[in-house]
C-alpha positions in Angstrom: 20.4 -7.7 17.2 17.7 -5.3 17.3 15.7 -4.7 14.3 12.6 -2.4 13.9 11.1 -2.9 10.4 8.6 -0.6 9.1 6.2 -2.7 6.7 3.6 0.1 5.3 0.9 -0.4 4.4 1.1 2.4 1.2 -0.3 5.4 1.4 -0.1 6.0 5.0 2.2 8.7 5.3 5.2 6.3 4.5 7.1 8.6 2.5 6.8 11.2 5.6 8.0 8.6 7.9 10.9 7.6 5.9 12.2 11.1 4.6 11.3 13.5 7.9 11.3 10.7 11.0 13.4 7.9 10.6 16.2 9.6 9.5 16.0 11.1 12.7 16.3 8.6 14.8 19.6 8.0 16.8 21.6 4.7 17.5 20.4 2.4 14.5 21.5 1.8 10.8 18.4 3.0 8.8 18.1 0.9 5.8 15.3 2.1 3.3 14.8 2.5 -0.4 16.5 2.7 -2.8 18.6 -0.5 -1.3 15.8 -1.9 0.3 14.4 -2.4 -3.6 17.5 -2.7 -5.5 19.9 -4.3 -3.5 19.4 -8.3 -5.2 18.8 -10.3 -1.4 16.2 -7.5 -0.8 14.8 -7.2 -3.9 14.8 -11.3 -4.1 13.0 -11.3 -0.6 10.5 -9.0 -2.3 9.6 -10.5 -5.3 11.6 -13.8 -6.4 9.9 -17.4 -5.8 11.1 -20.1 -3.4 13.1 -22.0 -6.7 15.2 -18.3 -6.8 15.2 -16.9 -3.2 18.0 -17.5 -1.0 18.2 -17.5 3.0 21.6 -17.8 2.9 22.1 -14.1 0.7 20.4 -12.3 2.6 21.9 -12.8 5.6 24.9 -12.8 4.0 24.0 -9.4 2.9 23.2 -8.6 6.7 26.8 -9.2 7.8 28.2 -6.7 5.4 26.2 -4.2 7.5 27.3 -5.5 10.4 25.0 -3.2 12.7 23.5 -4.9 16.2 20.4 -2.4 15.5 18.7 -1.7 12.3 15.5 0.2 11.5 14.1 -0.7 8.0 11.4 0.8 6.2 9.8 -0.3 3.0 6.0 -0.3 1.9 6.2 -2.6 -0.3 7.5 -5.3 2.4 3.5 -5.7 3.1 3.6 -6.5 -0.8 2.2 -4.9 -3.7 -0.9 -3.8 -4.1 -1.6 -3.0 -8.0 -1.4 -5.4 -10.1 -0.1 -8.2 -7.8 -3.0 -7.6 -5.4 -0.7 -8.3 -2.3 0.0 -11.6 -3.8 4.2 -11.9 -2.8 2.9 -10.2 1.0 2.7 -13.4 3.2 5.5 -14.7 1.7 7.7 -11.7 2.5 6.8 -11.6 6.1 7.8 -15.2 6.5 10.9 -14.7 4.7 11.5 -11.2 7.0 10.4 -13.4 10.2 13.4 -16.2 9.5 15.6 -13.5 8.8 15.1 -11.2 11.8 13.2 -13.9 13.9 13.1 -11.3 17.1 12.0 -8.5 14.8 8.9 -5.7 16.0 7.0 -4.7 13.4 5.3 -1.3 12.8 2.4 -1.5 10.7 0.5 1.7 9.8 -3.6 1.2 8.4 -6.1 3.2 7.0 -9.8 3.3 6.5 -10.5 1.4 3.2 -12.1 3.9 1.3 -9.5 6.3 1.6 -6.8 4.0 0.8 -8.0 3.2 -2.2 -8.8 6.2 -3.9 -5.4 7.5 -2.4 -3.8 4.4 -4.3 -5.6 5.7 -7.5 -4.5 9.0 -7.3 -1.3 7.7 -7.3 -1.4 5.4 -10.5 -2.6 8.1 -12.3 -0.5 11.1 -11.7 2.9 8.4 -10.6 5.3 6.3 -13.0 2.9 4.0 -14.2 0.8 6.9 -15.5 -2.7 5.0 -15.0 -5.2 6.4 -18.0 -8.7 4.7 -16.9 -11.6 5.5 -14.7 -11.4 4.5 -11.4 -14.5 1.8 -11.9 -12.0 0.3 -14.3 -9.5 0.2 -11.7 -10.9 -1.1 -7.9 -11.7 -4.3 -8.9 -14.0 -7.2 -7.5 -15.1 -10.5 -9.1 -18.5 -10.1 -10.2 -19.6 -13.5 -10.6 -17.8 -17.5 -9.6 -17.3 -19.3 -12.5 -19.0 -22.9 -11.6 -18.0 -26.7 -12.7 -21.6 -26.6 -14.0 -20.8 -23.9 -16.5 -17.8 -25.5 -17.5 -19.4 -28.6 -18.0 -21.8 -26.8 -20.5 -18.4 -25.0 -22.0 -20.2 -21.6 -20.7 -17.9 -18.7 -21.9 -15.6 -17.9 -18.9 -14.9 -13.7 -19.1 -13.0 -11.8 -17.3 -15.8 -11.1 -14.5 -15.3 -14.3 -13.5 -11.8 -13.6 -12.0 -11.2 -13.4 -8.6 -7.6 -12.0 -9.0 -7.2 -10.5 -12.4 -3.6 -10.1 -13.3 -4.2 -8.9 -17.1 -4.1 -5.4 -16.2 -3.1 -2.8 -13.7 -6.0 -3.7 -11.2 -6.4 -3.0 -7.6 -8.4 -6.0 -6.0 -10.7 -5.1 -2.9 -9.7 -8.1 -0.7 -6.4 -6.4 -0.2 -7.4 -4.0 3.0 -9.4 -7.1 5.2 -7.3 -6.0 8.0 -7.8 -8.4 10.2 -5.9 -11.4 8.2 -3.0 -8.8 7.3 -2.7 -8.0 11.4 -3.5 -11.4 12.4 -0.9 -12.3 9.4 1.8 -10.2 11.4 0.9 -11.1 14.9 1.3 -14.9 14.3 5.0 -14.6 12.9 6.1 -11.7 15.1 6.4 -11.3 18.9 5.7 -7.5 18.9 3.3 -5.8 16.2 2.5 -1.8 16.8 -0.8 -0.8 14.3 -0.6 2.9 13.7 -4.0 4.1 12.4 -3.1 6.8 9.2 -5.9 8.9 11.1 -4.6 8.8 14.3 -1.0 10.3 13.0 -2.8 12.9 10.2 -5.2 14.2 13.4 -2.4 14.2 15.8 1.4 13.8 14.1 3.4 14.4 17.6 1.5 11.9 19.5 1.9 9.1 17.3 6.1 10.1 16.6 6.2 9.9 20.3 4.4 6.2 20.2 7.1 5.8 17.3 9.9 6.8 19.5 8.9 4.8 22.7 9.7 1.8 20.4 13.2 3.0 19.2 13.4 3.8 23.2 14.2 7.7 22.5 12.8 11.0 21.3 12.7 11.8 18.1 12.5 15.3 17.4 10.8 17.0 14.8 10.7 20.8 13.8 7.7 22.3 13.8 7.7 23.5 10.0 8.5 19.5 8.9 5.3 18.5 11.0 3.2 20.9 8.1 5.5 19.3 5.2 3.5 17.4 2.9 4.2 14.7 0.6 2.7 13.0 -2.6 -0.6 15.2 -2.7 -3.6 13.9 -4.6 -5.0 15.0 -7.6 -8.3 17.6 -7.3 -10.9 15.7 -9.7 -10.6 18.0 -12.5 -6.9 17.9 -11.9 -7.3 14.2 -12.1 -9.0 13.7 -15.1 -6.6 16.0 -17.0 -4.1 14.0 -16.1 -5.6 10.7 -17.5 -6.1 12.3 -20.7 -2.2 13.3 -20.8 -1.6 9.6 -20.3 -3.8 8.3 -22.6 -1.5 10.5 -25.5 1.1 10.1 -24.1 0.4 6.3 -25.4 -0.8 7.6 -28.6 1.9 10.0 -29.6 5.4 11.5 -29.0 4.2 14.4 -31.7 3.9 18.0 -29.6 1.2 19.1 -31.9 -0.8 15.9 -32.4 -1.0 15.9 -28.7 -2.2 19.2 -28.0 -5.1 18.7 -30.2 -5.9 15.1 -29.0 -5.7 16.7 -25.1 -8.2 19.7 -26.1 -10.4 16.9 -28.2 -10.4 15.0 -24.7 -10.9 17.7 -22.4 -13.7 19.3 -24.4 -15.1 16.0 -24.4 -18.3 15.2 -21.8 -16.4 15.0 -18.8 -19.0 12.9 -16.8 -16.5 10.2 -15.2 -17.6 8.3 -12.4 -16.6 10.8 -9.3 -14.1 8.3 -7.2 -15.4 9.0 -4.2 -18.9 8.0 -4.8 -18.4 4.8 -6.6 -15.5 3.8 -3.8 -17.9 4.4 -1.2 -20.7 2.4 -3.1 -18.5 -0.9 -4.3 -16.9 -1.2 -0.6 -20.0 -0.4 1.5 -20.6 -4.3 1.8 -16.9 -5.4 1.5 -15.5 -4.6 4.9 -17.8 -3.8 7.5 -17.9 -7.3 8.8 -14.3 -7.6 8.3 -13.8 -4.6 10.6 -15.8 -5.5 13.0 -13.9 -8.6 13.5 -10.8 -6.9 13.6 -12.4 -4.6 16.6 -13.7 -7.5 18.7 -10.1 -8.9 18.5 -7.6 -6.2 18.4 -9.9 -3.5 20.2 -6.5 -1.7 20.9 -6.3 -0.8 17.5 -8.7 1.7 18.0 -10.3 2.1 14.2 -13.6 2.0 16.0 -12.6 5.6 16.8 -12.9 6.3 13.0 -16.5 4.4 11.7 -16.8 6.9 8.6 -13.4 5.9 7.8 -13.6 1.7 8.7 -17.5 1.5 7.6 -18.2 0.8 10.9 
């Protein structure tokens, strides 16, 4: 069997990849979402714990399908980022790597910054209707809580979490590149890294580079290489949208929410601009990690992007 599996990351033009190119592609059974999420093996490979998991469904589920080449495509197979902080992801690529033991992956990156304020537009304005400021949303453990300061029952808060799981958080360890690729690389024999910034300056080239690995052309009409999907919020746009989620919260009442949105909006409007405080809480994160990543996978190429790696 040959099996191509498309692993994300988010916000990398996945959603293009999965709606205008794959379903393009000739000669393989395209498995994607919805059954890559709902189907129980999948979903189970995704998310349930060793004690719950089972091997034997999945490729029981496999055999239904009965196909001797499959392309699948799911983001959330390099886990998930909000709130889990790509906790479940190692475990799904070993799980993915027993399954389809001869698999190539394709792996798409892009430049930290971007990524995550991409992956904050998206909480606020998708289904989880995010309703706080983005420096209550990148998160980053301020301080280590230390056996000295539990010895002197020193108050442990919630800056002393490394992973905080009590809200919707997005944790900045997630995009160190080089242990997701090296991640990869040591369970599968063939890993292709797409750079977001590669496909976004030049779509054809990198569908081409797509197709040489399905071992065909894929052909793409000119007016779907200008479609765009899940565009972000403008920052006005952006804040009127958290206000619309923080009543929706509040109230169901038509009337009660009008007045609470114009109470909001009319408010001082002085939230931290993403950008800015992105670029500032990252600009010490990942420029070592990057650098690594371009001293070991120099193929990559990110060093052809150092606004967008930090670099």
């Amino acid at each position: 069997m040959k099996t191509i599996i498309h692993t994300g990351l988010h916000k990398t033009a996945t959603t293009y990849l999965q709606e205008i190119v794959f379903p393009r592609v000739q000669g393989y059974t395209y498995l994607t979402r919805p059954y890559t999420q709902h189907n129980f093996a999948f979903n189970k490979l995704h998310y349930a714990d060793m004690s719950l998991y089972s091997h034997a469904e999945t490729v029981e589920e496999l055999k239904q399908i009965n196909s001797e080449r499959l392309l699948i495509s799911d983001e959330s197979f390099s886990g998930k980022p909000i709130g889990f902080g790509y906790i479940n992801r190692s475990l799904i690529a070993e799980r993915l790597a027993q399954v389809f033991p001869e698999a190539e992956i394709i792996l798409f990156i892009r430049g930290q910054q971007n990524i995550i304020l991409s992956q904050y537009n998206m909480w606020v304005k998708g289904y989880i209707a995010g309703d706080r400021a983005v420096n209550d949303f990148a998160w980053y453990p301020k301080k280590n809580y230390t056996y000295q300061e539990s010895l002197s029952n020193t108050p442990a808060g919630l800056d002393t979490l490394f992973w905080n799981t009590n809200k919707y958080y997005l944790n900045l360890d997630c995009y160190k590149y080089y242990e997701l690729i090296s991640l990869y690389k040591n369970l599968f024999r063939k890993v292709h890294v797409f750079l977001y910034e590669d496909f976004k300056n030049d779509p054809n080239k990198v569908i081409e580079k797509i197709g040489t690995i399905l071992e065909q052309k894929i052909m793409i009409a000119e007016e779907d290489l200008e479609t765009k999907v899940n565009i972000s919020l403008g920052q006005d746009s952006l804040i009127k949208k958290i206000h619309e989620n923080k009543v929706q919260v509040i109230t169901n009442n038509k009337w009660l929410k009008k007045i609470l949105l114009f109470y909001l909006n009319s408010r001082d409007k002085r939230f931290s601009d993403p950008k800015d405080y992105i670029r500032d809480i990252t600009k010490n994160v990942y420029e070592n990690n990057n650098r690594q990543l371009i001293e070991t996978y120099p193929e990559i190429g990110i060093q052809n992007y150092p606004d967008a790696y930090n670099i």
